[in-house]
Each structure stands twice: as C-alpha cells, then as structure tokens.
N, C-alpha and C positions, 0 to 999 in steps of 0.2 A: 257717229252711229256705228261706226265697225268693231267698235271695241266691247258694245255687249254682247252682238252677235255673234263675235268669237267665243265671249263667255259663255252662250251660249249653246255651242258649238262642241266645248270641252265639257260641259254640263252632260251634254246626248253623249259622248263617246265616254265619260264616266260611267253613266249610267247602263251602257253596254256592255261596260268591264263588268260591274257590278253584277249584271243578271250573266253572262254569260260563264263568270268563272263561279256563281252560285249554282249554276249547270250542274259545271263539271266537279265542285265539292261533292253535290247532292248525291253525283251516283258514285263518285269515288271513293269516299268517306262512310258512303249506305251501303257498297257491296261489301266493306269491308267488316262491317258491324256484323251485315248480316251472316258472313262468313264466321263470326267470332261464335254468333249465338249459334252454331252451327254445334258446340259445344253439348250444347243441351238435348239435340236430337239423338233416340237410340237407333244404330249407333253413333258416336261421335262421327262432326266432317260430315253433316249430310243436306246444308247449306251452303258447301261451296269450296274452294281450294285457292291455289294463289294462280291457275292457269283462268278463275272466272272473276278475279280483283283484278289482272291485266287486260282482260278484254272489259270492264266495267269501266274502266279509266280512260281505256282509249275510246269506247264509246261519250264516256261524259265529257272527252277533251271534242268528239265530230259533233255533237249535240251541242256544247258552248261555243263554239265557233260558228257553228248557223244563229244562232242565237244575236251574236253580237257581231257579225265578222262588216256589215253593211256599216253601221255607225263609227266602228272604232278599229274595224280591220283585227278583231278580238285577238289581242295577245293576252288575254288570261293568265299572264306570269311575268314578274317583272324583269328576269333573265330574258324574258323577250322580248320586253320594253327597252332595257338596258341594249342591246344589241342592235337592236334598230336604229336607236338613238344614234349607235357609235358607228355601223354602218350602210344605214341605209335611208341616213337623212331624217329619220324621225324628229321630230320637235322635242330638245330637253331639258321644256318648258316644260312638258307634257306628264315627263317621264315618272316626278314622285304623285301627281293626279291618278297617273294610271296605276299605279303601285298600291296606291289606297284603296281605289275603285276597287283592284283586285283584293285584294287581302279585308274590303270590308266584307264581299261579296261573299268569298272562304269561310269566315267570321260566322257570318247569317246561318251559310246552307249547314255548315259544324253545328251550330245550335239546336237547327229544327234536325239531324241526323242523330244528337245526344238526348233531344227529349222524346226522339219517336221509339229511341231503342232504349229507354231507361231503363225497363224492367230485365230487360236482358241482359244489361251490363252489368244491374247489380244485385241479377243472381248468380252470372258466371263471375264477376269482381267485386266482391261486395266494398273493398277498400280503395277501390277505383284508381288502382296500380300500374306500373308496367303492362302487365301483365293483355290489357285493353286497349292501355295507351296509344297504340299502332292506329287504332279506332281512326284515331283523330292526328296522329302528326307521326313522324319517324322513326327510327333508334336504330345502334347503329347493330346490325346481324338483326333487324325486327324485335332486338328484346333480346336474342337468343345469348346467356353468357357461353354457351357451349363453342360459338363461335368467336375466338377474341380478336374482333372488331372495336378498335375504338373512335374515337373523335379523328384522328387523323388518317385515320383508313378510311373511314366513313366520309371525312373530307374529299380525300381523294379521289375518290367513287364518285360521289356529287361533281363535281368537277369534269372527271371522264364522260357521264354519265346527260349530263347537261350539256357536254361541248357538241356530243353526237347530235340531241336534240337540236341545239341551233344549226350546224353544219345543214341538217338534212333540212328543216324548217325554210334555211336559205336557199337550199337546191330547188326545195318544190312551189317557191314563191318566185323567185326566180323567172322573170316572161322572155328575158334574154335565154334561157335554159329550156327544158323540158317539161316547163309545168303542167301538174295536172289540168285537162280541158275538160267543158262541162258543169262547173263547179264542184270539182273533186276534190280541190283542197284542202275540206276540212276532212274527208276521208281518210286520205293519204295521211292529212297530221296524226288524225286519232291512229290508224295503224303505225308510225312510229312507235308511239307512247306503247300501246301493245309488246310493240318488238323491244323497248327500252325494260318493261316492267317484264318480260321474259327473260332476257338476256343479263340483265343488269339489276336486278332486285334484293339481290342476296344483301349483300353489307352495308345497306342502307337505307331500305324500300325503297329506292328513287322517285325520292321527294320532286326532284328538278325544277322547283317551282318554291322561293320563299312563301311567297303568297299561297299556296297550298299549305304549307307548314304550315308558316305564325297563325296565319289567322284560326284555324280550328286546335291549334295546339294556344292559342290563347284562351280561345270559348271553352275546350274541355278542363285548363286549370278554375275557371270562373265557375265552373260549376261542378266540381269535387274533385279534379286531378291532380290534388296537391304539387305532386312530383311532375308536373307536366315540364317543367326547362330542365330535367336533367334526366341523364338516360343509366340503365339497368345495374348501372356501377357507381351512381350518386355524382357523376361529375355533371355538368354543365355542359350542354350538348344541342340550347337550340339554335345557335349561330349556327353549326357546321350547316344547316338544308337553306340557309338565307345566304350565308359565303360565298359556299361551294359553288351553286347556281348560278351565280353571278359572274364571277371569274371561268367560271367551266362558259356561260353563252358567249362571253365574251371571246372566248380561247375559239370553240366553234365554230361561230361565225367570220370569225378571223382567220381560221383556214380553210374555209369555204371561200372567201374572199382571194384569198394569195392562190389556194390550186385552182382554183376552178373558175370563180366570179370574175375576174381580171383579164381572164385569156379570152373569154368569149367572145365572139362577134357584137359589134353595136348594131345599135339599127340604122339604117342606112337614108340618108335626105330621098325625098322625092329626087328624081332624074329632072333634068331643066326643061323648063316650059310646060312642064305636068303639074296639074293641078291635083293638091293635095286632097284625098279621100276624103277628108272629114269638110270639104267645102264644095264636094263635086254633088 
C-alpha cells in the first residue's frame, strides 16, 4: 500500500510545481507584454520599463512560492531541482517530474498571457518576430543587434547569473544559517530575482530558469513565432537558457556549499538525561 501513496504524494507536489511556476509565468510573461504594448501609448513607454519587469518577476517568483511552497517546497525551476537533487538530498527520482510539472505549468500561463495580449502583439508585431519574442522566452542582448551578444556570451551570463540565484537561494534556506524567520522566504527569493533582473539583465534577460524559457518559448512558436528557437541573428539559441541554468545552479550551490555550508555549526544532541523537546 505505500507505493501508491507515494504516487500519490508526487502527484500533490506536481501539481504544485504546476500552479505555482504558472504564478510566476502569469505575472512575468504579462508584465512584459504589457510593457511591449506600452508601444502604442502616446507617448511611447507609458506601460512600463525594465525597472517594473524586475520587480513583476520577483513578485511572480514570492506569489509561486506561496502558492506551492507547502506541497512541494516550490522550486519553480529545474536549476533548482537539479541543485537540490545534487546538494541537498532531494529525490532524483523526482527531479525530471518536477521539471515537467514546471515547464508544463510556463507552457499554460505563456498561452493564456499570448491570447489575452493578441491584439497588442499584432498591432505592434504583425509578423510575430523578434521583435515581441522577449514576450515569451529570451535572446541574447533582449533582441538588441546593437549589442553583440551572442550564444556564448549569453551562455555565460546564464551561467553567472543562475549560480548567484542558487548560492543565495541556499543561504536563505539554509536553517543551519541565517534564514529568513516568519515565513519570509518567499520574499527574500522574489527579492533576489529582483536584484538578479537589475543587476544582471542586459545580455540575456536572465532567463535563470529552463522552465521559464521552453515552456512559453514553446507555446509562443505553436501559435505564430515561427522563429521562436533561434535568436535575432538566425542561429539556434534556445538551449543556451535551459544549459546555462543548469550548470550555473549547479556551480552556485556548489560554492555556497565549500564557502559557507560546510563550515557551519551542526546542531547539537540534547545534553544527557534531557529529554528531547519534541517528546516533552
């Protein structure tokens, strides 16, 4: 009898990936849209900038973590399923379930964010190009050729960019450490992501998140982005945000691990003949 109840167990913590990284699409993927149609206001840019798509992201990343964080402990991104997996004991059994969860979940929220802005994308895109693309998935300098950024810079970037994300992610989870008290945790994540999409946005949008990409960079090819896997120079460019993340959480949490995780204090036995709290 234990072996459906775990299915069923993985079932509930899917299902929290699912809603909770559809959260965080809904408002990341919609403030940026909104921002695009921002185009049409006279004058131009009067919907929004890239300082109110940072703070929408880190909001949809503290909104998907309440969302899912009880069921599945909501990693929303498989760079932090991956990561856990490799340091923190997660199950990876778990790890391509969660990966799906997330990335169907991206999938969803990209679809209903592409039909709720149709009319806007194709008055400002009518050929549903680059140009929008950012909408829904990455590229590398945002599209911009003026910036020559390509796949291996943009690599790179993801990479650095994603290692900060797990580093810190491991700091503030962390109960050996300083963690937020209160249930601050999702807070403190969405304010990273904030400080990430400030800091680090330029040569790649920081994607930091496969599942953020494919999945809405798959829904926007499926429904008129022809050019959605390759970016503003015709090459092939949606591995770099699924890569990069991966190895970048990996690098991250890796040396959060050797500086800092490793030295800390353990927690200490009961002293002898003291009966342990949880039985007093």
């Amino acid at each position: 009898m234990a072996e459906p109840r775990a299915k069923s167990g993985l079932l509930k913590e899917m299902s929290a990936e699912f809603a909770g990284t559809m959260i965080l699409i809904l408002f990341g993927c919609g403030v940026v849209a909104q921002v695009a149609a921002g185009e049409l206001t006279d004058p131009p840019g009067g919907l929004g900038d890239h300082d109110s798509i940072a703070w929408a992201w880190g909001l949809g990343v503290t909104l998907g973590v309440y969302v899912a964080a009880r069921l599945s402990g909501a990693h929303l991104n498989p760079a932090v399923t991956v990561a856990l997996a490799a340091f923190r004991g997660f199950s990876w059994a778990k790890v391509l379930p969660y990966a799906l969860a997330q990335t169907a979940g991206a999938f969803v929220a990209a679809l209903l964010v592409r039909w709720n802005y149709s009319e806007a994308l194709a008055k400002i895109d009518p050929g549903h190009t680059v140009k929008t693309q950012t909408v829904f998935s990455t590229l590398p300098a945002n599209g911009n050729p003026a910036l020559p950024v390509h796949e291996w810079g943009a690599f790179r970037d993801q990479v650095i960019g994603t290692a900060i994300l797990l580093l810190l992610i491991m700091a503030v989870t962390d109960m050996l450490n300083t963690a937020p008290a209160a249930n601050m945790g999702p807070f403190i994540t969405g304010l990273i992501v904030v400080g990430i999409g400030m800091a680090w946005g330029t040569n790649a949008g920081y994607a930091i998140n496969p599942a953020r990409d494919f999945g809405p960079r798959l829904a926007s090819f499926l429904t008129g982005y022809g050019g959605a896997w390759r970016d503003q120079y015709g090459n092939f460019y949606f591995w770099v945000p699924i890569l990069g993340p991966l190895v970048g959480g990996l690098l991250g949490a890796g040396l959060y691990k050797f500086f800092v995780g490793r030295l800390l204090p353990t927690a200490l036995p009961e002293p002898p003949g003291r009966t342990p709290r949880s039985q007093s």
